[in-house]
Backbone bond lengths (Angstrom), bond angles and torsions (degrees), N, CA, C in turn:
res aa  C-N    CA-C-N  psi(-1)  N-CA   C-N-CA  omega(-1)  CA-C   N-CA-C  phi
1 X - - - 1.468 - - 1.520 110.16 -
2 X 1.466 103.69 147.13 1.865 103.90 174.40 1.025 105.55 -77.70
3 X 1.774 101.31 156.45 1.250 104.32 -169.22 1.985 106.98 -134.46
4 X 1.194 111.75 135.61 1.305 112.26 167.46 1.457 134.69 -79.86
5 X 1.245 124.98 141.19 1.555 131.66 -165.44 1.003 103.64 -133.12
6 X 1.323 143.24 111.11 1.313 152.96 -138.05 1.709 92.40 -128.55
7 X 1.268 138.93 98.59 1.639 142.73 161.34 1.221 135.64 -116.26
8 X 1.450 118.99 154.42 2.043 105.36 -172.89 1.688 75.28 -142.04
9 X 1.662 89.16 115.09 1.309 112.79 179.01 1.442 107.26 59.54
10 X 1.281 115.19 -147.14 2.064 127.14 179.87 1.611 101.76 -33.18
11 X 1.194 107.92 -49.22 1.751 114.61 -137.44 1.345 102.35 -90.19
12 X 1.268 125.97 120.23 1.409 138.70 154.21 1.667 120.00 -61.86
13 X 1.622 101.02 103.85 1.383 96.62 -176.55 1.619 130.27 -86.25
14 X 1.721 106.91 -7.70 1.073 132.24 -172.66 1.459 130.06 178.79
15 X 1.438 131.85 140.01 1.574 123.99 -176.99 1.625 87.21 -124.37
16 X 1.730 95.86 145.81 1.342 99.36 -167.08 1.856 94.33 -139.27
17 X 1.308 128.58 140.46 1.639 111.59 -160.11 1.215 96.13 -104.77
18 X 1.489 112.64 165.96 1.956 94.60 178.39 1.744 101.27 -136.11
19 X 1.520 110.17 114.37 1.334 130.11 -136.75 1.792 91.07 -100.03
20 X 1.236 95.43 -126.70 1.244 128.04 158.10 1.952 123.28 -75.35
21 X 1.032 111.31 -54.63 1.496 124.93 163.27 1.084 110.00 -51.98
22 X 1.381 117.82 156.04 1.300 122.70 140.46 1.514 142.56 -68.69
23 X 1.135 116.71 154.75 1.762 93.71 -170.66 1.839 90.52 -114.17
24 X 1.007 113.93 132.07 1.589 114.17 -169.10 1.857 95.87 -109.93
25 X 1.026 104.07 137.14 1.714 122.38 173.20 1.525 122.36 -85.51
26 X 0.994 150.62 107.27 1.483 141.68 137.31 1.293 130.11 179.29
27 X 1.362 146.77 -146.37 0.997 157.90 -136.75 1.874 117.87 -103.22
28 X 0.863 85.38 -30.61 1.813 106.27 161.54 1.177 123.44 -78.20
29 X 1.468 112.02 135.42 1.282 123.30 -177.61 1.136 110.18 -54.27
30 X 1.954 136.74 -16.20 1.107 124.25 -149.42 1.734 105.82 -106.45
31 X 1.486 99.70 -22.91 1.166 93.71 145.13 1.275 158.95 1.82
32 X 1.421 141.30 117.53 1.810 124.62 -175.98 1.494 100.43 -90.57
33 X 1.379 124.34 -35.06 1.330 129.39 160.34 1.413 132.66 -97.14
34 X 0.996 116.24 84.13 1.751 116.14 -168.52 1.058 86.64 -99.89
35 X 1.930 90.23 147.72 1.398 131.42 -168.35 1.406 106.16 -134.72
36 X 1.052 125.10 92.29 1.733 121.10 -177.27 0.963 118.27 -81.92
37 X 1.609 133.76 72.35 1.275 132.58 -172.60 1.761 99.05 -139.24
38 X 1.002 102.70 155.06 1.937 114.25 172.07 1.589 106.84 -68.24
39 X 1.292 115.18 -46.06 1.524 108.76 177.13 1.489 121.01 -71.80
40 X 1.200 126.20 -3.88 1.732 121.71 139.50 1.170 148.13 -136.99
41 X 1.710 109.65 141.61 0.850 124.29 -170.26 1.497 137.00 -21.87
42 X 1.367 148.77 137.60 1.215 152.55 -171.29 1.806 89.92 -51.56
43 X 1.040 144.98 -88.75 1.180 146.01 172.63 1.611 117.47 -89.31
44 X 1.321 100.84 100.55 1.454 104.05 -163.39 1.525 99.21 -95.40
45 X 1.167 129.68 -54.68 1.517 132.26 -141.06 1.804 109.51 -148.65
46 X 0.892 113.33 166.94 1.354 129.16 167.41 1.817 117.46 -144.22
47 X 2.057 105.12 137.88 1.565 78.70 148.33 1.438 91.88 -128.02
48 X 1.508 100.75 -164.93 1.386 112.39 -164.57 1.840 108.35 -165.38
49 X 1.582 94.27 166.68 1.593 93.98 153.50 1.169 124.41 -87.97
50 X 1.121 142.65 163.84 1.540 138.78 120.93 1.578 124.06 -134.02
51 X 1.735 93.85 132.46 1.615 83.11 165.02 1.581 111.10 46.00
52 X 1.759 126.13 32.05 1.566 120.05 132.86 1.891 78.75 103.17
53 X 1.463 124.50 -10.95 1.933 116.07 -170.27 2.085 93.25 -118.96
54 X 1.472 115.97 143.97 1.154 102.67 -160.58 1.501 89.18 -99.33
55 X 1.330 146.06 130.13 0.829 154.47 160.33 1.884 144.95 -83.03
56 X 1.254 124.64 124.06 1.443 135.55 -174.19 1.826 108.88 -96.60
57 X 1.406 89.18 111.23 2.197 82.62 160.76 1.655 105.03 -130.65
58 X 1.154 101.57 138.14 1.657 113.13 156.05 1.029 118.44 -62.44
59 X 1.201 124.93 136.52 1.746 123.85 163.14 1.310 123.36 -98.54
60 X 1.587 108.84 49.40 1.783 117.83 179.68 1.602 108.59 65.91
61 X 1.281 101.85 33.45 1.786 104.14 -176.13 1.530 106.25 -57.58
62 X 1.287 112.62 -178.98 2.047 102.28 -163.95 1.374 80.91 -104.29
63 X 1.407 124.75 -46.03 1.274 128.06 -166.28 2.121 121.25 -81.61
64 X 1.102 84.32 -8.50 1.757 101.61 -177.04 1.679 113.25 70.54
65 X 1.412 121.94 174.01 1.242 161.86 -175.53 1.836 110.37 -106.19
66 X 0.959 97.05 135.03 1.759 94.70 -170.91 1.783 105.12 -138.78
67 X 1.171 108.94 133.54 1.618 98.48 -170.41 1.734 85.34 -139.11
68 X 1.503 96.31 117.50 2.019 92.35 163.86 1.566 96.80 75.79
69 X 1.773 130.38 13.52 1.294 117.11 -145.03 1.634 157.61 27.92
70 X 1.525 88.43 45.57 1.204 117.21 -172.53 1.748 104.59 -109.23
71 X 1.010 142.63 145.83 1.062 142.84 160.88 1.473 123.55 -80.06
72 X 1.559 112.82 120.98 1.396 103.67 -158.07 2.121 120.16 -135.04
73 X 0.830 137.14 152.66 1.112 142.02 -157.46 1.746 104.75 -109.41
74 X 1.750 100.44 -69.64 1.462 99.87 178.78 1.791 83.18 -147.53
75 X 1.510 101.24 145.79 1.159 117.10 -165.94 1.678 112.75 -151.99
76 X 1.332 110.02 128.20 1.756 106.59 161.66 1.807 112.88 -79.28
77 X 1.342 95.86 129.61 1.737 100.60 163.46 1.264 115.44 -106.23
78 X 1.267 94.52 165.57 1.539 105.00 -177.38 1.375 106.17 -158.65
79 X 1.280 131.63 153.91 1.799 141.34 -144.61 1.553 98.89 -72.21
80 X 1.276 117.86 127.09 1.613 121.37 -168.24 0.992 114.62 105.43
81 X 1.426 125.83 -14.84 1.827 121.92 179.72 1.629 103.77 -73.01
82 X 1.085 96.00 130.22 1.951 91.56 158.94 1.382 105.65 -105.69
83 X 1.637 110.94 158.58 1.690 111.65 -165.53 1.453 79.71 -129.90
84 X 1.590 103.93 135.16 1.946 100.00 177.79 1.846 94.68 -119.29
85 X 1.475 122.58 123.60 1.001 143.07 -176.84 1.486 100.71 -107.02
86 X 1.409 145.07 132.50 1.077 107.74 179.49 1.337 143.50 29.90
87 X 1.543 121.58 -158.48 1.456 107.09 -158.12 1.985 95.62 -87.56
88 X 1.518 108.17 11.78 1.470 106.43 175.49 1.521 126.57 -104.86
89 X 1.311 132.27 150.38 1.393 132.34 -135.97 1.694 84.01 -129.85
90 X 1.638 117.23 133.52 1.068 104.12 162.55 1.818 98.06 -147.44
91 X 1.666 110.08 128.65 1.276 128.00 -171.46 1.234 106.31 -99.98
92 X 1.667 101.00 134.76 1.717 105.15 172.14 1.508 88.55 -79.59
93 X 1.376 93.37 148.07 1.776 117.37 177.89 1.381 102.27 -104.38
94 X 1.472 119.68 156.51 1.284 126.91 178.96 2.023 90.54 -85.59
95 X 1.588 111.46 162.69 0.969 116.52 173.94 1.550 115.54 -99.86
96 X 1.344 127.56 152.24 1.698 113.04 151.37 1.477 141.46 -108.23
97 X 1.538 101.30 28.92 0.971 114.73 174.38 1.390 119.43 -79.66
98 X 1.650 132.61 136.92 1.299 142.39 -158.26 1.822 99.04 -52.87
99 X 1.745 107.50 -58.20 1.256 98.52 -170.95 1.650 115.82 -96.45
100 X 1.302 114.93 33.23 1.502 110.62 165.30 1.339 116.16 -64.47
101 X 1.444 128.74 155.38 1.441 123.65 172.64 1.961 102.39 -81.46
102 X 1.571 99.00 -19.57 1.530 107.95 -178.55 1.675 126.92 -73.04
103 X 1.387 90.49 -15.75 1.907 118.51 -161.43 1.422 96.83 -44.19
104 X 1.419 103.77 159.90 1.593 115.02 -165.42 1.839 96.22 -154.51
105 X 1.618 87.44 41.66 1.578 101.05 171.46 1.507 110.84 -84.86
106 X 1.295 125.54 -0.96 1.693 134.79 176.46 1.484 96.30 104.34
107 X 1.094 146.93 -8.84 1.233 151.27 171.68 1.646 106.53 -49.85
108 X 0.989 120.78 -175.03 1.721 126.76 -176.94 1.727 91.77 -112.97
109 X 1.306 128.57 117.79 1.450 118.75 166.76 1.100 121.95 -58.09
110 X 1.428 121.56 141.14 1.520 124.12 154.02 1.453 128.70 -40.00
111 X 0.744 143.43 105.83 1.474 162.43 -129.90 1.998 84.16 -90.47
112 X 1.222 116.96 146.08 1.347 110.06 172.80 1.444 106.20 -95.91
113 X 1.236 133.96 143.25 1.392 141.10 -173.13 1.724 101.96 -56.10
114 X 1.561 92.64 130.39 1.975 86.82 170.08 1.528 113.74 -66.63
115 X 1.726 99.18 176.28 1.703 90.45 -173.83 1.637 95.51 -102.51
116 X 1.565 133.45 24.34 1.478 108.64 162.87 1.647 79.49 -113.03
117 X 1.466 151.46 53.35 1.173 127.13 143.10 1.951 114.39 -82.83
118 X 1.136 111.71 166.47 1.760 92.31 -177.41 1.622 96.76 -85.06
119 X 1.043 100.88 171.95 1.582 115.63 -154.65 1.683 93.56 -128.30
120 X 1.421 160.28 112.95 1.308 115.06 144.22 2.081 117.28 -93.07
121 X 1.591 95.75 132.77 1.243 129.16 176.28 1.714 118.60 -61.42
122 X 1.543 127.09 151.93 1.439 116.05 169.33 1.276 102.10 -120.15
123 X 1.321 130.27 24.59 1.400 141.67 152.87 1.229 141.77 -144.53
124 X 1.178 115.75 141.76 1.495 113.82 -170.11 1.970 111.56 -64.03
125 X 1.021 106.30 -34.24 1.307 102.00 162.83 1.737 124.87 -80.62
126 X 1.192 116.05 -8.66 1.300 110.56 157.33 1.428 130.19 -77.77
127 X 1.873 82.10 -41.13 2.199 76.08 160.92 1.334 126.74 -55.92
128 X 1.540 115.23 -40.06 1.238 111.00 163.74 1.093 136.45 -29.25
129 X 1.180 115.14 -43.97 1.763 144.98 -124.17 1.901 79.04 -108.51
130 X 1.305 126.35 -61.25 1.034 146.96 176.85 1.645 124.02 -47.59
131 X 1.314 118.08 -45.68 0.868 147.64 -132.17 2.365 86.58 -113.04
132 X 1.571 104.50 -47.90 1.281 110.85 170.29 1.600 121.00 -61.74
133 X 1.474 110.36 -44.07 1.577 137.67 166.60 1.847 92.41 -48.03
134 X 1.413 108.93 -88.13 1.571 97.14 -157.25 1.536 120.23 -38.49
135 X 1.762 109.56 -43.69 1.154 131.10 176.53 1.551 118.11 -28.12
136 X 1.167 109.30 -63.81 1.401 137.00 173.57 1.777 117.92 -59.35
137 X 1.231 113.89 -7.19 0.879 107.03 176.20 1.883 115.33 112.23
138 X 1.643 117.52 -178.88 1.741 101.39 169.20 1.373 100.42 -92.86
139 X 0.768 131.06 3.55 1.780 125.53 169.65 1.699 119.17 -98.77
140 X 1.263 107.88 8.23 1.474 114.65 -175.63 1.497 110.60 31.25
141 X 1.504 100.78 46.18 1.710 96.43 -174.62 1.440 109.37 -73.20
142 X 1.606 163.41 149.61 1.184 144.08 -168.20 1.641 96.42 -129.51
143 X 1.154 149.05 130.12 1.603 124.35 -155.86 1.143 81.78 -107.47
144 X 1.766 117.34 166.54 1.141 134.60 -154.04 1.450 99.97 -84.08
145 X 1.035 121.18 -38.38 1.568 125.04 175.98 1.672 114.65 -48.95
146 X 1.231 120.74 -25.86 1.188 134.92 -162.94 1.666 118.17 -99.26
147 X 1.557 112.55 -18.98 0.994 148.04 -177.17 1.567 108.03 -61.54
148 X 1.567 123.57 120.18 1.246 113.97 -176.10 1.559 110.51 -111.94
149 X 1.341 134.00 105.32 1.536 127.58 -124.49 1.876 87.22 -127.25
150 X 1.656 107.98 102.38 1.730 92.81 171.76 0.997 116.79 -82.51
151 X 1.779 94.46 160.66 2.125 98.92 -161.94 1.335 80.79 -161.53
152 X 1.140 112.85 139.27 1.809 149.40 146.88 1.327 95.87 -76.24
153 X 1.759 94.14 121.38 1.601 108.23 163.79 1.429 117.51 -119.88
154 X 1.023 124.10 143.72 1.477 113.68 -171.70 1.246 121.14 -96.74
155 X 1.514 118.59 134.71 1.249 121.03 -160.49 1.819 112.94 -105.53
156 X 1.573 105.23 -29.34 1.213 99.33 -168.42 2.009 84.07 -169.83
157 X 1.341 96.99 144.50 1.478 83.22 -179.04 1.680 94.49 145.42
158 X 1.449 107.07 169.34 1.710 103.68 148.11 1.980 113.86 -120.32
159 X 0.891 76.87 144.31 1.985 70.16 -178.23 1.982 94.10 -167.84
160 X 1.395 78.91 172.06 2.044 82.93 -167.33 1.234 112.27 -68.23
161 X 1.323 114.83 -25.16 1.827 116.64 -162.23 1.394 82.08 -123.22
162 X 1.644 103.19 167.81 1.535 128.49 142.24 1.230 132.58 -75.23
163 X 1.261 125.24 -4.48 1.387 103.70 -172.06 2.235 83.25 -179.74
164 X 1.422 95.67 139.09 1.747 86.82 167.46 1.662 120.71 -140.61
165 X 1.182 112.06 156.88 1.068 124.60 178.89 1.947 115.87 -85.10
166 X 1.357 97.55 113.31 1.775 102.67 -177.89 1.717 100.53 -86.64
167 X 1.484 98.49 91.35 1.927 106.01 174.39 1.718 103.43 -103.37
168 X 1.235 125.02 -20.69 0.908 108.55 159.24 1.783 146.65 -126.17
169 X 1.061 137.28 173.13 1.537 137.01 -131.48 1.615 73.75 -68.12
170 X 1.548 126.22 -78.09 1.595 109.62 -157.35 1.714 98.74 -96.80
171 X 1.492 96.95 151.36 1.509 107.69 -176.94 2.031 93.69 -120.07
172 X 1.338 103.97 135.80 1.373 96.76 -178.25 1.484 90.91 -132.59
173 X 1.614 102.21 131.35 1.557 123.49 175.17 1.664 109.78 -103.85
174 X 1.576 119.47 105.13 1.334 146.31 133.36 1.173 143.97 172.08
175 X 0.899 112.53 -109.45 2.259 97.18 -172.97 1.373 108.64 -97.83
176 X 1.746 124.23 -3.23 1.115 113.15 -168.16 1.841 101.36 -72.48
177 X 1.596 109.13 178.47 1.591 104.97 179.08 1.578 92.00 -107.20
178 X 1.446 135.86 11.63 1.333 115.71 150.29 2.054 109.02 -84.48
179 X 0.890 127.92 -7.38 1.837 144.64 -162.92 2.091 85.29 -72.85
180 X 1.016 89.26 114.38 2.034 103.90 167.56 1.309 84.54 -68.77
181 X 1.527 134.91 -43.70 1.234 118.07 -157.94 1.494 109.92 -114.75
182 X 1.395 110.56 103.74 1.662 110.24 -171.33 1.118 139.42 -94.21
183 X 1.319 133.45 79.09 1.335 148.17 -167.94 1.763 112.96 -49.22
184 X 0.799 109.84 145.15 1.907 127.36 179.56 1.473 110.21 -96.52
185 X 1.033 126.15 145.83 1.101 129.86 159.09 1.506 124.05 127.78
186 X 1.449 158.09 128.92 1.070 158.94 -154.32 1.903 110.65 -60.87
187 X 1.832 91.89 -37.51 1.488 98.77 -178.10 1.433 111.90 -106.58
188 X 1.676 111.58 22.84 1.709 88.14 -167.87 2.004 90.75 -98.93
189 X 1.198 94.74 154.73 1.523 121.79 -157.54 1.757 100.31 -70.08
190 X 1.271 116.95 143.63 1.678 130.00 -151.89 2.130 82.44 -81.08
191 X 1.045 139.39 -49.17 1.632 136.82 165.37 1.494 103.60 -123.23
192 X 1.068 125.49 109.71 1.282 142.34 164.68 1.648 120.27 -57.36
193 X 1.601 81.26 -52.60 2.138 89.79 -176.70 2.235 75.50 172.94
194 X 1.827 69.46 152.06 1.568 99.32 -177.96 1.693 119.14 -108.70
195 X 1.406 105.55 159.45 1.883 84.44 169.57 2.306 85.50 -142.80
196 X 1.350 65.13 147.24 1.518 83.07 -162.15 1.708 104.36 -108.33
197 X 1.150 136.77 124.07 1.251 170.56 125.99 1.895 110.35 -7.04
198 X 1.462 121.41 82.49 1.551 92.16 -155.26 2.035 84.96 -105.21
199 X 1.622 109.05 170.44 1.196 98.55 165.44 1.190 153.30 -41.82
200 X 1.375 106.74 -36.13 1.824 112.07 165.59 1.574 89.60 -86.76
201 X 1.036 138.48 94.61 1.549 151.07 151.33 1.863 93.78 25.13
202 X 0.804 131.75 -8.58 1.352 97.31 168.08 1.484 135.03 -98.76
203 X 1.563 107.73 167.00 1.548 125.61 -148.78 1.721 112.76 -96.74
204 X 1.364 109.02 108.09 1.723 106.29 177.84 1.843 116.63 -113.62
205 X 1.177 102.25 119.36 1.029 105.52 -162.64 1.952 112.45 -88.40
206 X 1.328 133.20 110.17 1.178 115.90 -165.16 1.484 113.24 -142.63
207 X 1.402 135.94 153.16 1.450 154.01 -136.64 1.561 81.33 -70.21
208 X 1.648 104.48 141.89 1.792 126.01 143.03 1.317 105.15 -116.05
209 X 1.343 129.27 -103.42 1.205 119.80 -178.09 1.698 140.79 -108.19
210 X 1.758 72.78 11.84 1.870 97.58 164.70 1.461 117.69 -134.60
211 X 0.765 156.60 -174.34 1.489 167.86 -119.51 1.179 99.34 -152.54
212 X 0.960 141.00 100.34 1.956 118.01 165.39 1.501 114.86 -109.17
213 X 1.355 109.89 156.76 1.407 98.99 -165.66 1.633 94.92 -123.54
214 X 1.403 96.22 155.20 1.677 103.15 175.80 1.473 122.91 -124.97
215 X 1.373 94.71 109.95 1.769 100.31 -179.40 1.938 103.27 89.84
216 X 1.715 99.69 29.40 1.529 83.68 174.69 1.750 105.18 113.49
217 X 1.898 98.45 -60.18 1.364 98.49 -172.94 1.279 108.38 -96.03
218 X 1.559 112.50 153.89 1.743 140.68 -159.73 1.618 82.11 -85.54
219 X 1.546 138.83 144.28 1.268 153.94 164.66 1.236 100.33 -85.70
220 X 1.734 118.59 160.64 1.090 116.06 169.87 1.626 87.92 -137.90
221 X 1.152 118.24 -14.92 1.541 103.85 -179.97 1.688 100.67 -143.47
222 X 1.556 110.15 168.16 1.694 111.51 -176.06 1.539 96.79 -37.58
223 X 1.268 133.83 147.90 1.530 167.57 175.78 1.945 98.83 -113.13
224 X 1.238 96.61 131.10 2.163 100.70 153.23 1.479 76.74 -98.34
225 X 1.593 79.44 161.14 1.351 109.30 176.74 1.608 87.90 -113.00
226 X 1.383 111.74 162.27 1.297 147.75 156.22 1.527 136.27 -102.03
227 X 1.473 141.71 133.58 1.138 104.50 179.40 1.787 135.78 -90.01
228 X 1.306 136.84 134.07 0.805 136.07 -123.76 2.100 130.48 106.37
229 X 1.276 98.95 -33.78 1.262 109.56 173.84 1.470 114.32 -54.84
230 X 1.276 125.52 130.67 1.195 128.68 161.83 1.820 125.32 -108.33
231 X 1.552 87.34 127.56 2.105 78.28 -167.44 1.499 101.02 -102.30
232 X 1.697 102.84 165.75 1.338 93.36 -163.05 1.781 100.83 -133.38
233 X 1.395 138.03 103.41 1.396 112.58 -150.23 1.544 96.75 -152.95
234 X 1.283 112.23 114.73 1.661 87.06 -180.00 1.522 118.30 118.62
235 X 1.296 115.35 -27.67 1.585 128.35 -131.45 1.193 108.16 71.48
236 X 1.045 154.59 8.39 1.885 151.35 174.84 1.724 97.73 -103.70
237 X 2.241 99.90 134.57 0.688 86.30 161.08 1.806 103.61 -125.43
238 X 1.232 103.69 158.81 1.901 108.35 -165.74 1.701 85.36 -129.01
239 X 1.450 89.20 121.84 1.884 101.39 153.55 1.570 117.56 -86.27
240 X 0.960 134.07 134.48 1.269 121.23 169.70 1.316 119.16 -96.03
241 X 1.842 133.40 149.63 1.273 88.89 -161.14 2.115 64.65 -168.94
242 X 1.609 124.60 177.98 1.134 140.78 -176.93 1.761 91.31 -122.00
243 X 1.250 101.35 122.25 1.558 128.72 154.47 1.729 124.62 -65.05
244 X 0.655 137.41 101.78 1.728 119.86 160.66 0.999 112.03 -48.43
């Protein structure tokens, strides 16, 4: 199996193998690769298998994913790539295990399948998933223009920013200084209400210590959001909406 090497500059801070699981990247402790730096995101990245090719996606990080120094969206790796996350460097390693496709037993490696060969999938969202990759090219480069980036804009309310970018899996709205979304005011509540990041990329927005309602109506359980939705929580009101 390939293996990840996570370094800042000379020093190897960690090798991490990439199995069956996914190995998820970022800023959170919960992380398999934590990166303690301000320039990334709480959940920045993932790699993975698929279908026999080892695979890299960004998770709309503010600061991006870099493979080969390229800026990248969703990407196949293969042993020799370095991925630059911030100011930290992490190299797929060749493996030495007999039956790796990566092995560096002197053998000739298994070549990883290209991405216009056909693939068959065991989900309809993986074809998808698949289907965006070939599209894009063998570098799954996704250009920034093309990029559909969700953001809370503020409509009415007091809070520090105008408008925010949801880069990571949970977004928490109020006065605390961990809250992406920072409310003003002597009485506004330390988490108000959260919006949560689910695996197929979409966004559910659901009660902390207020109720918020969307489009008028009070929630009683996690809500998707839509774009166009406007939430209302706090005295704040946030549209939610996709950026280009």
């Amino acid at each position: 199996m390939p293996k990840l090497v996570l370094k800042f500059g000379n020093s190897v801070l960690r090798e991490v193998t990439v199995g069956q699981n996914e190995v998820s990247i970022g800023r959170s402790p919960e992380n398999a690769i934590v990166i303690d730096n301000p320039a990334v995101s709480h959940i920045h990245a993932r790699v993975f298998n698929e279908e026999g090719r080892l695979m890299l996606e960004d998770f709309g990080s503010l600061n991006g994913t870099f493979v080969n120094g390229q800026r990248v969206k969703m990407v196949t790796l293969k042993a020799g790539d370095s991925v630059g996350i911030g100011k930290h460097t992490i190299v797929v390693s060749e493996s030495r295990d007999l039956d790796d496709p990566f092995s560096g037993n002197g053998k000739p490696a298994v070549a990883a399948p290209k991405l216009n060969e056909t693939v068959m999938l065991d989900t309809k969202e993986r074809r998808k998933f698949l289907e965006k990759v070939r599209a894009t090219g063998e570098s799954a480069q996704v250009a920034p223009a093309r990029l559909k980036v969700p953001t809370l804009v503020v409509r009415r309310g007091r809070t520090d920013q105008a408008e925010y970018t949801l880069n990571d899996k949970l977004t928490v709205i109020g006065r605390s200084a961990m809250a992406t979304v920072k409310l003003k005011g002597w009485f506004a509540p330390k988490a108000a209400a959260q919006i949560n990041r689910r695996d197929d990329q979409s966004y559910y927005i659901g009660a902390a210590d207020r109720v918020p309602s969307v489009n008028g109506q009070p929630i009683a359980q996690p809500t998707k959001l839509a774009p166009g939705d406007i939430i209302d929580v706090a005295g704040v009101h946030l549209e939610f909406m996709y950026r280009d």
